[in-house]
N, C-alpha and C positions, 0 to 999 in steps of 0.2 A: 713325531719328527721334531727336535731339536732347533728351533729358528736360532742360536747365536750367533750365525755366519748372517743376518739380516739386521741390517740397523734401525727399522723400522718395521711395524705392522704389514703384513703381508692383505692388502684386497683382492680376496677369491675374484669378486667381478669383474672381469674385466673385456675390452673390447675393440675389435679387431679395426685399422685404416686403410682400405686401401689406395696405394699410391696412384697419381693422376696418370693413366694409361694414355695420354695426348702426350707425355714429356719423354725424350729418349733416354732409355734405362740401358745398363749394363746385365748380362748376364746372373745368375747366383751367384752372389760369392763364395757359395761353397766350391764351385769350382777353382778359385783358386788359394783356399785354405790351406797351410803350410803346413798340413798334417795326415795321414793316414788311420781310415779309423780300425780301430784293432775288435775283431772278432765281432765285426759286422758286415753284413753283405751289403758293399754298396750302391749295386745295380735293384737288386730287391726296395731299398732303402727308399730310393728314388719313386716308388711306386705308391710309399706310406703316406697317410692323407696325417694333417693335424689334428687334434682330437676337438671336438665342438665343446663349446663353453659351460654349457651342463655338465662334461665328461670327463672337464677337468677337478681334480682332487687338487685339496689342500697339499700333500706330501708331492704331490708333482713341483706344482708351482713352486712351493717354497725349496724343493731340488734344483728348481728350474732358475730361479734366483742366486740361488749357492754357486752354479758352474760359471751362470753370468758376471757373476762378483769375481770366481776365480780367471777366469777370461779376458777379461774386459777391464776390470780395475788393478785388478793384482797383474794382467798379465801373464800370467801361467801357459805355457805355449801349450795350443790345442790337443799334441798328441800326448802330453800328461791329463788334459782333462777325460781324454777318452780312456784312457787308465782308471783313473781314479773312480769314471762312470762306470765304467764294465765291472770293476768291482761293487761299489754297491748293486749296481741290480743283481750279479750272482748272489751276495749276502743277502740280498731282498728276495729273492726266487728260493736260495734254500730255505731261509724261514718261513717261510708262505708254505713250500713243499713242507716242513716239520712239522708245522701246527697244524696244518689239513692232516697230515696221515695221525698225529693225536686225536684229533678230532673225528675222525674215521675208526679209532679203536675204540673211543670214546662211545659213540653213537652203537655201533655193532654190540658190545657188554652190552647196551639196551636193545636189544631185538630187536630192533628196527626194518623195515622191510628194502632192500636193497636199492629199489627205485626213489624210493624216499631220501635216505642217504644220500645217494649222486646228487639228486632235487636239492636240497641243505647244501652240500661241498658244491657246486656251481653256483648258489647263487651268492654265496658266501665268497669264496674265493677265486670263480671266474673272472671275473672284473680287473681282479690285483694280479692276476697273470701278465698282462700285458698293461699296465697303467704306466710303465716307463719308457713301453716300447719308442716313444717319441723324445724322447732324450739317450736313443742307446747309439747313437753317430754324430760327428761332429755336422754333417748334412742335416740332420734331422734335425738338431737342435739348435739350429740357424731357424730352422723354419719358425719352428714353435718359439723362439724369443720374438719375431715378428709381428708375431699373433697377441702378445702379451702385452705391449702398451702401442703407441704409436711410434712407428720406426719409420724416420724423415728416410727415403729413397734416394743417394748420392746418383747425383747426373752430368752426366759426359757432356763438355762444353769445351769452345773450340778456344786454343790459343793462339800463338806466335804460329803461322804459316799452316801447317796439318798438324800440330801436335793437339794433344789433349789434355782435359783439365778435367778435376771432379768439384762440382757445385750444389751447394746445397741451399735447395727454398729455403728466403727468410722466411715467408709467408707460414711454411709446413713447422718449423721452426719455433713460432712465435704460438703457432694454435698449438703443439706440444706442450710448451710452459704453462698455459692455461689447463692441460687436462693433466698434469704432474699432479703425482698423488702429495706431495711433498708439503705442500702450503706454506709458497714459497713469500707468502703477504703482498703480491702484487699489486703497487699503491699506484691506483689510475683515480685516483680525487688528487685534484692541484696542489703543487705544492706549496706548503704554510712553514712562513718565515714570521714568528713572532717578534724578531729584531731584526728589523731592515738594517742596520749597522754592521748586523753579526756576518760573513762569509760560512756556510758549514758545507755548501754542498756545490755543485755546478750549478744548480737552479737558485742559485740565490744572485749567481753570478747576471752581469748585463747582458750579456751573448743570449744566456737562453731567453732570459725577461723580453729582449727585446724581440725575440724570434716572433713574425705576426702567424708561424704555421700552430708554434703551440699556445700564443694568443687565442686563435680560435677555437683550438681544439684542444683546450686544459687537459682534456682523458686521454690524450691520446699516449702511445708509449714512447719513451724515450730513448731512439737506438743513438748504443758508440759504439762505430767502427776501428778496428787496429789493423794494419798489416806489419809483416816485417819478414826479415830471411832467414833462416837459419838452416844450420847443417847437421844431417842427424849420423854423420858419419864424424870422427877426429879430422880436426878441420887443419890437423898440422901435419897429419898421414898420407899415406898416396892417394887417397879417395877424395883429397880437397875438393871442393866445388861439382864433385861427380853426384853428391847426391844433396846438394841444397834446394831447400825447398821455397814457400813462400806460403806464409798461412797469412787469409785474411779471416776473421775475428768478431766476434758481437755479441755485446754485452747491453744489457737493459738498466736504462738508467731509474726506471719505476722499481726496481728491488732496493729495498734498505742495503745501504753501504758496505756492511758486513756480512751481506750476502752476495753483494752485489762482483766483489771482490775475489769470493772464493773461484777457485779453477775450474770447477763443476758447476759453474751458473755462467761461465765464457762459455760460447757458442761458434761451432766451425760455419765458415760461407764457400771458402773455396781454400783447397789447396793443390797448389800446382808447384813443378821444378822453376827455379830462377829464371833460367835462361829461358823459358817458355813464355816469359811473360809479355804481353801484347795490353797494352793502357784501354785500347779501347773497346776490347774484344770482353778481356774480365772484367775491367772495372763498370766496362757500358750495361753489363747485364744486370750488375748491382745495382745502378740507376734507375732501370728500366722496372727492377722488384722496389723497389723505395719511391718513385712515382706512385706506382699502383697503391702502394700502402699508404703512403700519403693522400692521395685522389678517393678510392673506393674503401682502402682498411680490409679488415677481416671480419670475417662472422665466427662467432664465441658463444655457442651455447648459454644461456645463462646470463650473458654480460651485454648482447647485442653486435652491435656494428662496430670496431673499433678500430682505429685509425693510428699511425704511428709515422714520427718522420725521424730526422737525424737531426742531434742535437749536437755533434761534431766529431771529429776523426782523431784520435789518440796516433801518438808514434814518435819517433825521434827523430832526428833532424834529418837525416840519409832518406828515412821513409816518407817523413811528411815532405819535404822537396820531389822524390818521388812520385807520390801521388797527387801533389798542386800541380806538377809543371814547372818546378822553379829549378836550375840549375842546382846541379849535387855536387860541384865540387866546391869544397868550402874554403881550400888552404889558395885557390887562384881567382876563381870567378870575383868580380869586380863588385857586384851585387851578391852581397852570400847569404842576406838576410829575407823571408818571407813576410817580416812584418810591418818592414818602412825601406825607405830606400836610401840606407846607409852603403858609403864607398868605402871600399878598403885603404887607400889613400887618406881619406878623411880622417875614417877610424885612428889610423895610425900617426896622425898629425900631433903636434900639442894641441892638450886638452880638446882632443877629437872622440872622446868618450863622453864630452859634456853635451855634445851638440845634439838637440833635438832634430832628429830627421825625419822628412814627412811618411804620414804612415799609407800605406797600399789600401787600398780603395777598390769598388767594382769599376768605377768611370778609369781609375787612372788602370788598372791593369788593362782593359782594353785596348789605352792606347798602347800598353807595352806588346798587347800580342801586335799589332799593327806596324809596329817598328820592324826596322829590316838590317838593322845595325844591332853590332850588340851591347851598342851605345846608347839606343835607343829600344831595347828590349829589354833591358834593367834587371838581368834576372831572372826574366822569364821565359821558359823554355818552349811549351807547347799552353793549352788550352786545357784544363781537366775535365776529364767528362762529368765528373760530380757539380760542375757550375750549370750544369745542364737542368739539377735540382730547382726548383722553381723558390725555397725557401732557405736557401745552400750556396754559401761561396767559400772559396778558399779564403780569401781576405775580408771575408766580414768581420773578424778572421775565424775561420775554422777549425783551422789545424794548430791546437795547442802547443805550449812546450811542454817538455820534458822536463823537472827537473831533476830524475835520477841521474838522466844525462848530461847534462847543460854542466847544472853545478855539482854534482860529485862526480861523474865520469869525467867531467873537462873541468871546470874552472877546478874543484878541490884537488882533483886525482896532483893536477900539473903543480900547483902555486903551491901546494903541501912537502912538494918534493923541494920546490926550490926553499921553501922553509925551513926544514929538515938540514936542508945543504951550507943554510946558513950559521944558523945555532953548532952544528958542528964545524965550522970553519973559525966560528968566535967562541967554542972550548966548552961549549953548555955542557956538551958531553961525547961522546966517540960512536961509533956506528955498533960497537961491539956494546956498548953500556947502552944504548939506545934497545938493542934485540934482551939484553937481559932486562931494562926494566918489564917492558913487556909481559914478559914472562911472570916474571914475579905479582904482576896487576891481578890484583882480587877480579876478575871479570865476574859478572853475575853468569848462570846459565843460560838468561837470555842472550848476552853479550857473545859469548862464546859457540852461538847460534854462526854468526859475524863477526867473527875475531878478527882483528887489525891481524894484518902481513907483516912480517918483518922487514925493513928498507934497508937496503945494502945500497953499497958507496954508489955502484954504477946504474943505480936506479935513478931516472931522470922525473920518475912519478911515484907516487903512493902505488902500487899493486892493489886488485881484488876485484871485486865486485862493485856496484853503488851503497848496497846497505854499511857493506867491511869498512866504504871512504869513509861513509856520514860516522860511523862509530870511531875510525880514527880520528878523523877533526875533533866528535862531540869528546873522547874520554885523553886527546893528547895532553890536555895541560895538569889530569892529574897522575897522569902517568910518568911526567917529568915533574911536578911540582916542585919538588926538592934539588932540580937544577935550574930552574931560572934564574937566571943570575942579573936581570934586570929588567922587572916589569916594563918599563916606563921604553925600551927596545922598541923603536920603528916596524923591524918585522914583527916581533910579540906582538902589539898592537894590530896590526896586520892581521893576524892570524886570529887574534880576538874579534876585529871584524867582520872576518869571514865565520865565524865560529856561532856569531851572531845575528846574521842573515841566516845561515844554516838554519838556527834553531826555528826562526820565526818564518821561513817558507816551509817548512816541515810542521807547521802548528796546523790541528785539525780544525779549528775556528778561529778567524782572523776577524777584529772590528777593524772598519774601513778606515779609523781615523789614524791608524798603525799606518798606513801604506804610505803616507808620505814621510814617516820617520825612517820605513824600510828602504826608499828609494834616494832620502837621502844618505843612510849607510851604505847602500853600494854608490852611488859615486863618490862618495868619501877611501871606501876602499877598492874602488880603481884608479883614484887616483894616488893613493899611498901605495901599493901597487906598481904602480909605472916610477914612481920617486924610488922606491926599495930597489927594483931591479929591471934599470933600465934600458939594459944591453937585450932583454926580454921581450920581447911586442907582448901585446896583448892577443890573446885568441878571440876566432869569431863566439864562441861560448861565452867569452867575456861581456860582448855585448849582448848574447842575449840575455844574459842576467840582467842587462839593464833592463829589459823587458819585463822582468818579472812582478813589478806593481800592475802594470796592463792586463798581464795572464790573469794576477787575480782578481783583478777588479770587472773581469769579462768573463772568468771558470771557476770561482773561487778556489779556495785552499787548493795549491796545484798538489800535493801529494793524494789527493783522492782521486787526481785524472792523470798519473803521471803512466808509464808502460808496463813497469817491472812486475805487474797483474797479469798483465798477459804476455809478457815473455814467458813465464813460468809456465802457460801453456804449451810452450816447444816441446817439457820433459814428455807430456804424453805421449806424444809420435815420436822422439829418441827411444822410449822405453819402448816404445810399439817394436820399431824396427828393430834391437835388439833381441825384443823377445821371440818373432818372426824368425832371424838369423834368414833374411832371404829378399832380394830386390827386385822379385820380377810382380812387375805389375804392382809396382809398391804404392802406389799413390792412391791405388782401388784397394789395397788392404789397410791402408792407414784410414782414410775417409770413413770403411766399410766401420772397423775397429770402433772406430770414433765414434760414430750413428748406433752403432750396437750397444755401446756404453750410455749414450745419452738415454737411450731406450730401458735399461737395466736401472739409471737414475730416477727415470717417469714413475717406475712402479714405489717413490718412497724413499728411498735411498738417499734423496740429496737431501732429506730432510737435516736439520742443525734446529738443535735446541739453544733456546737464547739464554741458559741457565742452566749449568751443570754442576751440582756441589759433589763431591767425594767426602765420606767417609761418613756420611750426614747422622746424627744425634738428637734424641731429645735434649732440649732447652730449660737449663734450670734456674735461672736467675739467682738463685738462693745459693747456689754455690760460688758467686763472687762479690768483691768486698762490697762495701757501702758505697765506695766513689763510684764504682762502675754500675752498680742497682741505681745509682740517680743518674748514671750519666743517660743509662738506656731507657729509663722512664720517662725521659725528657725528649721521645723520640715516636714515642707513639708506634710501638711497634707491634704486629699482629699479632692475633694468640696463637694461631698456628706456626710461629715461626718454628726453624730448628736449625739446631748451633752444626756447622763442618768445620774440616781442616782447611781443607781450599774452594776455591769458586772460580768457575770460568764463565764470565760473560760475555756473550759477542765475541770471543776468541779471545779475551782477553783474561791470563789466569791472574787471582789473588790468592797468595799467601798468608799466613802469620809472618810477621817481621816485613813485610813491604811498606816502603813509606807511599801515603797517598798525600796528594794538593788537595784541600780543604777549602780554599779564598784566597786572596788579595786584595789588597786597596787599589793598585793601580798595577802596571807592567812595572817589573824589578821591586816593589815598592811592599813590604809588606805579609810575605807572602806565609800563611797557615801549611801546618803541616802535618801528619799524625801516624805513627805506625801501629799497622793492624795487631790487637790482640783476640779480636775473638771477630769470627765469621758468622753473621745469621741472616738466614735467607727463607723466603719460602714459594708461593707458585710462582710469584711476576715480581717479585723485588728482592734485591740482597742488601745487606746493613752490616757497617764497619762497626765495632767500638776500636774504637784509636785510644792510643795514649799522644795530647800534644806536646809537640816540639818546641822550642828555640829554634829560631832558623836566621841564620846569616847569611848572606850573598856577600860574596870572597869575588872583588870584580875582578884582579887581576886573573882568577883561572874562570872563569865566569860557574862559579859551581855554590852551592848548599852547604854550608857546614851548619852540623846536627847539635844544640845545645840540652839543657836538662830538661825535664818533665816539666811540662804546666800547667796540664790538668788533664781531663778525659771528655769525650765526647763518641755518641752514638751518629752516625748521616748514611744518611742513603747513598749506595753507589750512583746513581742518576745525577746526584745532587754534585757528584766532585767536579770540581775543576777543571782538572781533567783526568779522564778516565786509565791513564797510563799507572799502571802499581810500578813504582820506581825501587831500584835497587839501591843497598845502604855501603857505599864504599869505605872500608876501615880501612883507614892510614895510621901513621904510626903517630900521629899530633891532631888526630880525632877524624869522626865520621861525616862522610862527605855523600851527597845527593848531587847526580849531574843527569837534568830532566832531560827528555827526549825531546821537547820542543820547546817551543817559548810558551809564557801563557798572555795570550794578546786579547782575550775575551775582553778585558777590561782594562784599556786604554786610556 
């Protein structure tokens, strides 16, 4: 049997869970599978038992994997997989029948005695007659993926008045990831910050230092929760709002970051319709499972007793007001902020973007639920039931920002466009030579992952997504370079400030002593800002940027806790319910789907390798010149190494011709540089030979230009700066480097 529809090693052992018979279950869902199976009976079907673990075959399982993958990942709607099943077992049933009746002519040529023969073809072939029968309906084969790793059981829980919701135990959840064949490195030892200066992770951040739940209990796991809405129907079509849903979400802060991040290591809790949603019915349950996990933990085979609380709730500003309690409309409410009790009055005064305003507290929200005005309620709505959490408040603060949304859906998307409005109003260029430079921009393939929108006249904002903003801001100034017609421009300036904050909230390691350089760039550029274009208010987005020194100095680097990780969980259940083409009982086929897939990932599947080279070669040293024989002998590099074309580490691929960051002296100051010419890696390390650069920082377009050779060096990819392989932009008056973030390591 062929395993390359399996991305990993298939374990024959395996062993069955049953779900807690005290909790109120739904029906099979095979009953409501959106498919008929073809040339199987399925009232007989119903009667077939799963086969016992002894009795299962290699060739099963790894069939048994194949339909799961085409099911469940790929999607494939049910009554093609029963297609594609019924064909191979016919193919598998005539060849079993050919070989037995050769084997039967075979046997008879030797005289054999007739009861002997049958004796040999039974025991021989018996077995393999029916060895599929349990994959031959799409009923059956619900069963037996059940049986095959642990399948968390989706349960009916009440919402808004009689409706319903499907929820899914963290608890059953959390003992799944531990018995994942996948070895996903689950790091429950505390975590080690060798430079308390350095920011890399949310544990480095104060929020969680100071937390005394995971003081106590260093092992314990670290949950983040997300919720948010979406719609899995065209949200511009007649079905608006008929089928929005609301997924809530949980991710383990204990898995390495690039794993931590992938879509298949986010975890469903509950998903229910919008309009069904009741704060204290769904959210109280959650509580009620995160108590206990905090209080009692879970038992782990292997591991003991282990303990887990929340380390804070991811979301954007609609959702995180949402689930605090704090008033959700942002453009009136008088109070529109969750993290201090700025006015919009205020805000909006001279130099009311300067004003420090006091921040929200356990004592002081208290007094605001006590308030009976909503003058004295300040913003705040109701009580969350997550304060209920004994080691948990909204305003410790809990509920992070966002920066995909904050600053490139709001502050970049808006102040980009009035940018844009400007330079064409003072002749930089026209809206039509704006769309062709574009065009003509060398984008790298990553870029073009994200390609910048085109901005037409009655555009009042940049269009796109948050990544398409952040690449328009990061690649606008060499995209126009050859029409700026005055560095030294107020808005230019402007836009190089923000250009600049960009780059360094978007850095994956921030040193603490950056933060007060970053917080004096944004009030410098809100206040050039309100000077540039004053007929403009400022938005409430504006001020939460002012926040953004606090987020990091409480979550660190906010792009490792920002949403846009787990919005990209929506596409599942979009794709789900496209591939279904059916909405009855959708929320029990989405959930079911989901649980089925997490079940098909346990056996192996979500496994990622931290090191992927293509095209891989023995290593000749001897076939390159003398500078590069010393460069790499100066590197200590293994004997087993071997030379590739490319390397993907941690999701991150390197090429021949990517420029890598090598050092710097300080931030802007200095900075090394090398592009790859030769790849060598081998089991746990990969090694650059670089050729080094010249490198210039060009302030007015804030970008790299590439000067001549200056020697060669061998470094470990561990060892860079930072880990981004950067693209080499050719212009026509030389090669230009424009990094993805700042490098603030070293400050």
């Amino acid at each position: 049997m062929c395993l390359a529809h399996i991305e990993v090693p298939v374990t024959v052992e395996v062993e069955s869970h049953p779900s807690n018979s005290e909790t109120q279950t739904l029906p099979d869902f095979d009953d409501y599978v959106q498919s008929v199976p073809l040339e199987s009976d399925f009232d007989n079907a119903q009667h077939e038992t799963v086969p016992e673990k002894n009795q299962r075959s290699f060739q099963v399982l790894s069939l048994a994997q194949m339909f799961m993958k085409l099911e469940f990942e790929r999607l494939v709607p049910a009554r093609t997989v029963n297609y594609v099943a019924n064909e191979i077992m016919t193919i598998s049933e005539e060849n079993h029948l050919q070989i037995e009746m050769e084997v039967k002519e075979h046997l008879q040529q030797l005289e054999l005695d007739s009861n002997v023969i049958d004796s040999v073809l039974n025991s021989i072939f018996g077995p393999l007659k029916n060895q599929y029968k349990c994959l031959r309906s799409a009923h059956l084969r619900t069963k037996f993926y059940k049986t095959m790793n642990r399948f968390v059981e989706p349960k009916i829980a009440d919402a808004k008045g009689d409706q319903k919701y499907f929820h899914i135990p963290i608890s059953q959840t959390l003992l799944g990831l531990f018995e994942d064949k996948s070895a996903l490195n689950i790091q429950l030892e505390p975590p080690l910050n060798t430079d308390p200066d350095i920011l890399k992770d949310f544990t480095d951040g104060a929020n969680f230092k100071n937390n005394k739940f995971f003081q106590e209990n260093p092992t314990a796991l670290r949950l983040i929760i997300y919720q948010d809405g979406f719609e899995c129907c065209c949200p511009i079509g007649p079905s608006k709002k008929k089928h929005k849903f609301t997924g809530i979400y949980l991710s383990i802060g204990n898995l390495p970051s690039h794993l931590r991040t992938h879509v298949d290591n986010i975890f469903l809790i509950a998903l229910l319709k919008e309009k069904d949603m009741d704060h204290k019915k769904v959210f109280g349950k959650i509580v009620e499972e995160l108590k206990d996990l905090e209080t009692n933990g879970i038992f782990v085979p292997g591991y003991g007793q282990i303990k887990a609380g929340l380390a804070f709730i991811a979301g954007d500003n609609l959702g995180s007001h949402s689930l605090g309690g704090f008033y959700e409309s942002f453009s009136r409410t008088r109070y529109f902020c969750r993290f201090c009790y700025v006015d919009r009055p205020t805000f909006h005064s001279a130099g009311g973007h300067y004003v420090a305003f006091p921040l929200r507290t356990k004592e002081t929200h208290q007094r605001c639920l006590r308030g009976q005005r909503l003058e004295t309620k300040k913003g705040v709505k109701f009580d969350s039931v997550f304060n209920e959490l004994p080691y948990f408040h909204v305003c410790d603060p809990g509920l992070p920002s966002c920066c995909a949304h904050d600053l490139a859906e709001g502050v970049g998307a808006w102040d980009m466009g009035l940018f844009i409005h400007y330079f064409v109003s003072e002749e930089w260029f026209d809206y039509e030579k704006l769309t062709e430079l574009r065009k003509r921009f060398p984008f790298s393939t990553k870029d073009k992952r994200d390609e910048p929108i085109d901005f037409l006249e009655e555009y009042a904002r940049v269009k796109g997504g948050a990544m398409q903003i952040f690449n328009t801001i990061r690649l606008f100034p060499l995209i126009i370079k050859d029409h700026i017609k005055d560095p030294n421009d107020k808005v230019w300036k402007c836009f190089l400030l923000l250009s600049e904050i960009c780059d360094i909230i978007l850095a994956p390691a921030i040193n603490k002593k950056c933060l007060g350089y970053l917080e004096e760039l944004i009030l410098l550029y809100l206040d050039l800002r309100k000077e540039c274009f004053p007929d403009v208010p400022l938005r409430p987005k504006h001020h939460y940027l002012a926040h953004a020194c606090l987020m990091i100095l409480l979550f660190g680097p906010l792009k490792n806790i920002w949403s846009l990780r787990f919005e990209s969980k929506h596409c599942f259940f979009k794709r789900a319910v496209r591939s279904a083409k059916n909405f009855i009982n959708v929320l029990k086929s989405l959930t079911f789907r989901h649980e089925l897939y997490q079940c098909y990932l346990r056996s192996g599947a979500r496994a990622r390798c931290s090191i992927v080279a293509n095209s891989s070669s023995d290593f000749s040293p001897s076939m390159y010149s003398e500078e590069l024989q010393l460069a790499m002998s100066e590197c200590d590099l293994p004997p087993e190494v071997e030379e590739c074309t490319s390397v993907s580490v941690k999701g991150t691929d390197y090429r021949k011709g990517h420029i890598v960051v090598l050092g710097q002296d300080s931030y802007q100051c200095n900075e090394e540089m090398g592009r790859i010419l030769i790849i060598l890696h081998c089991d746990d390390a990969v090694f650059f030979v670089v050729e080094v650069l010249e490198v210039v920082f060009v302030p007015h377009i804030r970008a790299y230009k590439l000067g001549q050779k200056v020697g060669y060096k061998c470094v470990k990819q561990s060892n860079l700066l930072s880990y981004y392989a950067h693209h080499t932009y050719k212009l026509h008056d030389g090669n230009f480097v424009k990094l993805h973030h700042a490098l603030v390591v070293k400050y």
